[in-house]
N, C-alpha and C positions, 0 to 999 in steps of 0.2 A: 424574623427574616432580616436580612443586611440591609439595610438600608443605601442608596447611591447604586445597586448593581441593578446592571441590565436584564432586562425579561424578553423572551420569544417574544415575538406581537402574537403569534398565530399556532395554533399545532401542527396544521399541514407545513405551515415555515420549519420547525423542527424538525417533523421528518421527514424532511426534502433536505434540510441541512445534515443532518444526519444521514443518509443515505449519500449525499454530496462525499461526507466525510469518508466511508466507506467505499464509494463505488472511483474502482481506480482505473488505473493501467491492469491489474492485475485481475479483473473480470474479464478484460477480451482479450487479454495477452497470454499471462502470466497460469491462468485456468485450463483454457483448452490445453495447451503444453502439457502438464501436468496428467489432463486426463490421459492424454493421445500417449505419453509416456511411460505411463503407471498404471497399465492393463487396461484404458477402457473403459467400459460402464463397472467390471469391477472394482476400480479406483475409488467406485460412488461408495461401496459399501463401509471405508475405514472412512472416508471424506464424512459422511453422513454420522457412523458412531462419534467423530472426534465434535461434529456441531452439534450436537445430543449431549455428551457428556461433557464438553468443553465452553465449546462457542456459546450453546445458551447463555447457560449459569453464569461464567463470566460476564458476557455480555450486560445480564440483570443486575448482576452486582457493580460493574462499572459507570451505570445510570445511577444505581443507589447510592453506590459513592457519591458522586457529582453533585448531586441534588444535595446530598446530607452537606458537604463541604461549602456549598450554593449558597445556602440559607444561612450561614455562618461564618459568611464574607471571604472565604478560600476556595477560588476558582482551580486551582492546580494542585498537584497531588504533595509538592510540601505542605501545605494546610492542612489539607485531608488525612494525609497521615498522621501527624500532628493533633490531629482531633480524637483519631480512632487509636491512635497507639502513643499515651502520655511516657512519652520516653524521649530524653534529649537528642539520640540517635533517628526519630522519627521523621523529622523532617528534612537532614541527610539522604536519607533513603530514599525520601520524594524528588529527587534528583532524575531522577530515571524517566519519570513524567515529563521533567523539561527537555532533557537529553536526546532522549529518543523525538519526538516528532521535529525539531528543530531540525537535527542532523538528516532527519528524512526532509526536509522544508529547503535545507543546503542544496542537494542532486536533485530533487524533484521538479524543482521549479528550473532545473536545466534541462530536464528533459522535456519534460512539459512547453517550455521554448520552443525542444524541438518539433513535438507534434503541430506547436504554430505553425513555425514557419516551414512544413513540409505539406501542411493545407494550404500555403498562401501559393509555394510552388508547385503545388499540385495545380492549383485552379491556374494558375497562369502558363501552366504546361513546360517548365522548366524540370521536372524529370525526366529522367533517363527514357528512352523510348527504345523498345523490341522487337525483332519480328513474330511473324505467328509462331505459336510452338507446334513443331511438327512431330506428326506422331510417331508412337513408338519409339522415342527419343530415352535412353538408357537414363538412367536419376543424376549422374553423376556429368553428364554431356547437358543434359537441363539448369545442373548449376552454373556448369560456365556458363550456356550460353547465353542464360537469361537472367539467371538470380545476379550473376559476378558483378553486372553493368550498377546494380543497384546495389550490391554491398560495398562496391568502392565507395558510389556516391556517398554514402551515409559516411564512411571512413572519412572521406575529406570534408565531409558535411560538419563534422564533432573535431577533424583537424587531425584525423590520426591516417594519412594516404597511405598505401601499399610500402613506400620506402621509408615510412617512418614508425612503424607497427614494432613489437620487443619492448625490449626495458628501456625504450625511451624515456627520458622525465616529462618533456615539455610536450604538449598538443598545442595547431598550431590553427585554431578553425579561421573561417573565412569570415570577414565585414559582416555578414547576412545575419551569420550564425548569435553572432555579439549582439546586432541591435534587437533582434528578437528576443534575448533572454531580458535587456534592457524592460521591453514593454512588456513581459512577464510580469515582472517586479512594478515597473509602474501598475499595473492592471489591479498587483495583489495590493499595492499600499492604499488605492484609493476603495478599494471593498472594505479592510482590516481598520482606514481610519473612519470609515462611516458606521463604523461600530455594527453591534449583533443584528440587530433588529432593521436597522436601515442598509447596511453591508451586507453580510454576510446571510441574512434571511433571502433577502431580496434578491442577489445573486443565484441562492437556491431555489428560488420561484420560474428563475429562469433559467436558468442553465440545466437543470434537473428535468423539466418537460423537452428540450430541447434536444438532450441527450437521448431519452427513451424514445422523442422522436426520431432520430436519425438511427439510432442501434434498428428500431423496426425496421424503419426504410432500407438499409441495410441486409439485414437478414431477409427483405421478401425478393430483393433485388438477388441476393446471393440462391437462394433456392428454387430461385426456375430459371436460373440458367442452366438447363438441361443438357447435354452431353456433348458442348463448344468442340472438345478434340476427339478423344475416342471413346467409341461406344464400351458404356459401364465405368466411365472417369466422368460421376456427376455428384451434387453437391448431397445428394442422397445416397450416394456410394460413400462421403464423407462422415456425415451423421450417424454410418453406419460403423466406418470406422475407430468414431470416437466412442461410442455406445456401445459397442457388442461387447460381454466381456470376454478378456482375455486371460485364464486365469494362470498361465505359464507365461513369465517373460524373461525374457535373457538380462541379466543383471553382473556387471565385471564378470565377464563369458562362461557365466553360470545357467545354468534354469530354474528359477528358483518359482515359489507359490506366491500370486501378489498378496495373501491375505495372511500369509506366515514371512512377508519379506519385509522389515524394520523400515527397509528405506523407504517404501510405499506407505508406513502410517506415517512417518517423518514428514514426508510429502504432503500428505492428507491434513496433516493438524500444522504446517504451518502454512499451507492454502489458508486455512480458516482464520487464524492469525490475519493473514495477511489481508484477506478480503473484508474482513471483519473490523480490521483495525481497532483488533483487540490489545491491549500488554500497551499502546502508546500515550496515554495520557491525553489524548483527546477525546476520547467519547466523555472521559468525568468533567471534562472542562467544558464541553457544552452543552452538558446536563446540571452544570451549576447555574446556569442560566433558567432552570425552573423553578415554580412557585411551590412552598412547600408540600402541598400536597396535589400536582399535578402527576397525573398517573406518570410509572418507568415501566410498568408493565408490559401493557398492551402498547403504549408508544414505542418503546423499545423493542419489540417483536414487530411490528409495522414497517417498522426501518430495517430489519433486517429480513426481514421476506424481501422487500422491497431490491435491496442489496442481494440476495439471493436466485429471484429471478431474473435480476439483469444477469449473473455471473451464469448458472444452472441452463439455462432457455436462451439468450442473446449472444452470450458471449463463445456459449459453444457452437452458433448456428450460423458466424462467418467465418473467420479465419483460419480455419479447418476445414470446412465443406470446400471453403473457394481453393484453398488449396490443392484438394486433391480432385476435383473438378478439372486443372488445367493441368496440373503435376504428377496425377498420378498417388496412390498409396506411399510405394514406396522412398519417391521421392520426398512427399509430405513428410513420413518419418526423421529421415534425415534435417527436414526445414525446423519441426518439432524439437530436436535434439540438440540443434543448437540455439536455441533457446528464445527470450520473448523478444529482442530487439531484431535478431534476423526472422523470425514471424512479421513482425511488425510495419519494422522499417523496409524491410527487402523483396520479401514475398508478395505483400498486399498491394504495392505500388506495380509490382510486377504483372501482377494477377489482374487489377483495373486496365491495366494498357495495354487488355487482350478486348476488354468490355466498348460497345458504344458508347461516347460518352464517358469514356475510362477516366478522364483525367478530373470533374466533379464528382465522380462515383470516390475517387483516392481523397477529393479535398473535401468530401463528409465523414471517411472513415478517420481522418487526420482530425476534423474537429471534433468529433464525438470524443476520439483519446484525449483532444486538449479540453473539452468538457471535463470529463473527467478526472485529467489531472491539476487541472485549475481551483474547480471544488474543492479536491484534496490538501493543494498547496497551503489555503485560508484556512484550514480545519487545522494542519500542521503548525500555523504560527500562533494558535489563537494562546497554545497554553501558557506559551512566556510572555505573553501580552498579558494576559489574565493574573498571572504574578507580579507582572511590574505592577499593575493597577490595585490589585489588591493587599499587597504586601508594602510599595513604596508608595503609595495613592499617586503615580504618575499621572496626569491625563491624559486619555485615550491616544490622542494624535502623536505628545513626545515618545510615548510607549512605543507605536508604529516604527518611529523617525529611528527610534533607538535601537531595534530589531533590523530593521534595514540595512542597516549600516554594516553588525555582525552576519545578516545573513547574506549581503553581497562580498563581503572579503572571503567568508569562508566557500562561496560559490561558485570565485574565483577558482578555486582551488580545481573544481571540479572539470572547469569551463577550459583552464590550462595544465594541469597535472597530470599527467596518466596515472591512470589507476585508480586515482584519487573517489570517483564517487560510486565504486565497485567494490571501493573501503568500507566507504561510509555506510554504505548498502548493507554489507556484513552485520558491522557494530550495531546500527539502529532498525533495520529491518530483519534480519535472521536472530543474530543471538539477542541485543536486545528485549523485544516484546516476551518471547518464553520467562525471561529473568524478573520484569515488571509484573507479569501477571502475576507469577507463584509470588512475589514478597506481596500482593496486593489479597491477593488470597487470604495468605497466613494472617495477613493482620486484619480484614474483614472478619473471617469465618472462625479464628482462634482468639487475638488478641481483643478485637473490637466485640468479641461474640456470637456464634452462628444465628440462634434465634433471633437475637437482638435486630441484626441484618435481615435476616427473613423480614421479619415486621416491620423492619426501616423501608426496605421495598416496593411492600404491599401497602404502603401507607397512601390511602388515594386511589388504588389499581379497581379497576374495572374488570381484570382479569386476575386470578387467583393463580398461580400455579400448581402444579400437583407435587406434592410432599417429594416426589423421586429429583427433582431438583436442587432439592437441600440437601441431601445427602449425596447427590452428584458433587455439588460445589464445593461441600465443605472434604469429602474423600477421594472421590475419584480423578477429580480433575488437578490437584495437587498430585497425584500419583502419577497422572498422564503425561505435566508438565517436567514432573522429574524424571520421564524415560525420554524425554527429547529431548532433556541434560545428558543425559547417560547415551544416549546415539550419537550426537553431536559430537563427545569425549572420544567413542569407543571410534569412530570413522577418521574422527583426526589422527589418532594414536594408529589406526592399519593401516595409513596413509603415511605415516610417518615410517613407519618397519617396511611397509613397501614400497619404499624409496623415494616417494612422493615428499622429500623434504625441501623441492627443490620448489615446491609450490605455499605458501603461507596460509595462516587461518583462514582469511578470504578468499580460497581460491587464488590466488595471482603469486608472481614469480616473489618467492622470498625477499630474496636482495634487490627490490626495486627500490629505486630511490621513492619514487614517487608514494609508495605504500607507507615509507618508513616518516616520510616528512606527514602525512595527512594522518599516521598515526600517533604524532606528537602534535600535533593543530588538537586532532580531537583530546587528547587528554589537557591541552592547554586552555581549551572550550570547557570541560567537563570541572576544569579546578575552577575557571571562572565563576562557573552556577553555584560550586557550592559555596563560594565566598559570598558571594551575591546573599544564597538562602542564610547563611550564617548573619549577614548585616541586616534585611530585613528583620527577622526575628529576633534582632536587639533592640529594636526598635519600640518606643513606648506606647504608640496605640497599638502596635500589636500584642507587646503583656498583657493591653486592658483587653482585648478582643481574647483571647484566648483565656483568660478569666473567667469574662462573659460569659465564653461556649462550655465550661467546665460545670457553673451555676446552673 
């Protein structure tokens, strides 16, 4: 075992961190959307194959990473790869670990800002306020009247107002919006420098009770408000909604079948991606934090139930019910379609300023999202922390000091750029993690061994898995990963013949300035790491470490 690295104090500390890591914005945002979108409770049945064939296996195997990497003084996936795949190209490759959560740790922590400071203004009653919604109000007269008041606010709230919206470059947000993101960043540096055990556990001992408390409180407040505007628009008419399946949906004004339509398992497996916070190099980095034979097993499935029921059961039991509660079906669809931030931001503030008490009702659902994405933020920075530290023995605090610094310039970008973290969003949250997992696959389950791995896993487990696991991980889920290469290709390219060239890989306008500068930042970020890994690993305690782990 390495000697100098940090240990969990606790296993509940682990997965309460782990679960921290996992449970985002996209359990109560980004899921029900999804459902309400992509037929329904039908939706469950490709969501449910892709975390059966996918999300476990990986899952298991990204703990057994961590831990093998852990005990052999490489908390990050350069190490780790390095270990498992002796090949000079190995630990290039392990770039992707540092890459991806970082660039997610850039936007993150500016949105996460925002859900601050949109609790602080909720409780103090500085949003938007509305009249009743009167009934039989048409979907499309409901958004002016109600939703518009609150989607400007948000527009000027991030700095981008009604006259400044297009291929602007600059956003131009308000005082408020800046010093909140400031004490984001304070918040994460003083978790990140009190290290695993004193930080980053401790934070999840609290924040992680806190959270399931308010998501309850929440959901029980959301389902008996029983039929506020008109009769058969209640939060049970929502749930019904989102669950009934639907197994015909109109798709580019088609009708197509959800269970034979690509875009719906597309959907489905990078939900699980996403909630899972699989392909990002943080689950192995704080699973390098255990002892070597402390179970991944049954810890590992703990944390992900856990993360499961919050997304499954909490997440689909507001933000959807309440909407069509005061909105209406069809309305709700429209709120749905365009997408988690107008859910979020515009709807849910709307929807409390109908309730008693409306405006603490908005500044628990705002703190629950900043739980949430708080947790995440500390999970996102831990892995280039865990490189500095292991790779250039930095001390824990300059390591922080060091990350700070790259990840408020590049935050900037986000905080003033348009476009800029709908970029970065692409690169490190969409394409990204699909790309991480399959090279992490091949080199686990082909180059490093499939059995070898099986037994590296179960080394310690309390729980055995059944044989249909291994043969998931090492065949199926490599095959899975490569048809959400092959959709991602084939939609860009119809998109491109139909005409759609006027929009870029990320969704956004081609020729924006803003897309083209934050995608030479990222590539300017991306040559930094690997010079970085390249100096590291010329480095002479790391030959003798790597010797070591070879003996």
């Amino acid at each position: 075992m390495a000697a100098g690295r940090e240990r969990w104090a606790s296993r509940i500390g682990l997965v309460l961190a782990m679960a921290g890591n996992a449970v985002g914005l996209g359990n109560f945002l980004r899921f029900p959307g999804q459902v309400a979108s992509n037929g329904g409770g039908a939706f469950m049945i490709p969501y449910f194959v892709c975390f059966l064939l996918m999300g476990i296996p990986l899952m298991w195997l990204e703990w057994g990473m961590g831990r093998y990497g852990g005990v052999r003084g490489h908390g990050s996936t350069p190490g780790m790869f390095q270990l498992m795949w002796r090949h000079p190209i190995a630990k290039y490759v392990g770039v992707l670990g540092l890459f991806i959560p970082t660039v997610i740790l850039f936007y993150y922590s500016c949105i996460a800002s925002w859900t601050l400071g949109y609790a602080v203004l909720s409780a103090t009653g500085h949003l938007p306020q509305v009249p009743e919604v009167e009934t039989q109000l048409p979907p499309e007269e409901v958004q002016r009247r109600v939703l518009q008041p609150f989607d400007d606010f948000l527009k000027d709230y991030v700095g981008q107002s009604k006259s400044r919206e297009g291929s602007v470059l600059l956003l131009q947000p308000p005082v408020l919006t800046y010093v909140f993101f400031w004490v984001v960043v304070a918040l994460n540096f003083w978790v990140l420098a009190r290290g695993v055990a004193r930080g980053i556990e401790v934070l999840a001992k609290i924040a992680m009770p806190l959270l399931f408390l308010l998501a309850i409180t929440l959901v029980v407040r959301v389902l008996t408000l029983g039929e506020p505007v008109a009769a058969g628009q209640s939060p049970w008419a929502g749930m019904n909604f989102i669950w009934e399946p639907k197994w015909w949906i109109e798709r580019d004004g088609e009708l197509r079948f959800v269970l034979l339509d690509p875009k719906t398992w597309l959907a489905a497996a990078g939900q699980i991606f996403f909630t899972l916070s699989l392909g990002m190099g943080a689950i192995q980095c704080y699973a390098s934090y255990l002892r070597e034979d402390d179970d991944v097993m049954l810890t590992g499935l703990s944390t992900t139930s856990a993360n499961e029921f919050c997304e499954v059961v909490l997440g689909s039991s507001i933000a959807i019910p309440a909407a069509v509660t005061f909105f209406g079906v069809v309305a709700t669809q429209e709120i749905a379609a365009r997408g988690t931030f107008y859910l979020g931001f515009t709807s849910m503030p709307a929807i409390f300023s109908y309730m008693h008490g409306g405006q603490y009702l908005a500044c628990l659902w705002f703190l629950l999202l900043f739980f949430a994405a708080f947790t995440s933020t500390v999970a996102m920075a831990q892995p280039l922390l865990a490189f500095l530290q292991d790779e250039f023995r930095i001390p824990r605090v300059n390591a922080v000091a060091f990350l700070t610094i790259i990840w408020v310039v590049f935050s900037h970008l986000c905080l003033f750029l348009n476009h800029a973290w709908q970029v970065m969003d692409y690169w490190s949250g969409t394409f990204g993690p699909p790309l991480m997992a399959l090279v992490e696959v091949v080199i686990m389950m082909w180059i490093f061994g499939g059995w070898r791995m099986w037994n590296e896993i179960h080394k310690g487990a309390e729980l055995r898995a059944p044989i249909f696991f291994y043969y998931a991980a090492r065949y199926v889920t490599p095959v899975i990963l490569l048809l959400i290469f092959a959709g991602m290709i084939y939609d860009q390219v119809r998109a491109l013949l139909s005409g759609g060239g006027e929009t870029g890989l990320e969704g956004m306008p081609a020729g924006s300035p803003g897309v083209w500068i934050t995608r030479v930042a990222l590539l300017i970020f991306l040559a930094g790491l690997l010079w970085l890994i390249g100096w590291a690993f010329s480095l002479d305690h790391h030959k003798e470490r790597i010797e070591g782990a070879a003996s």
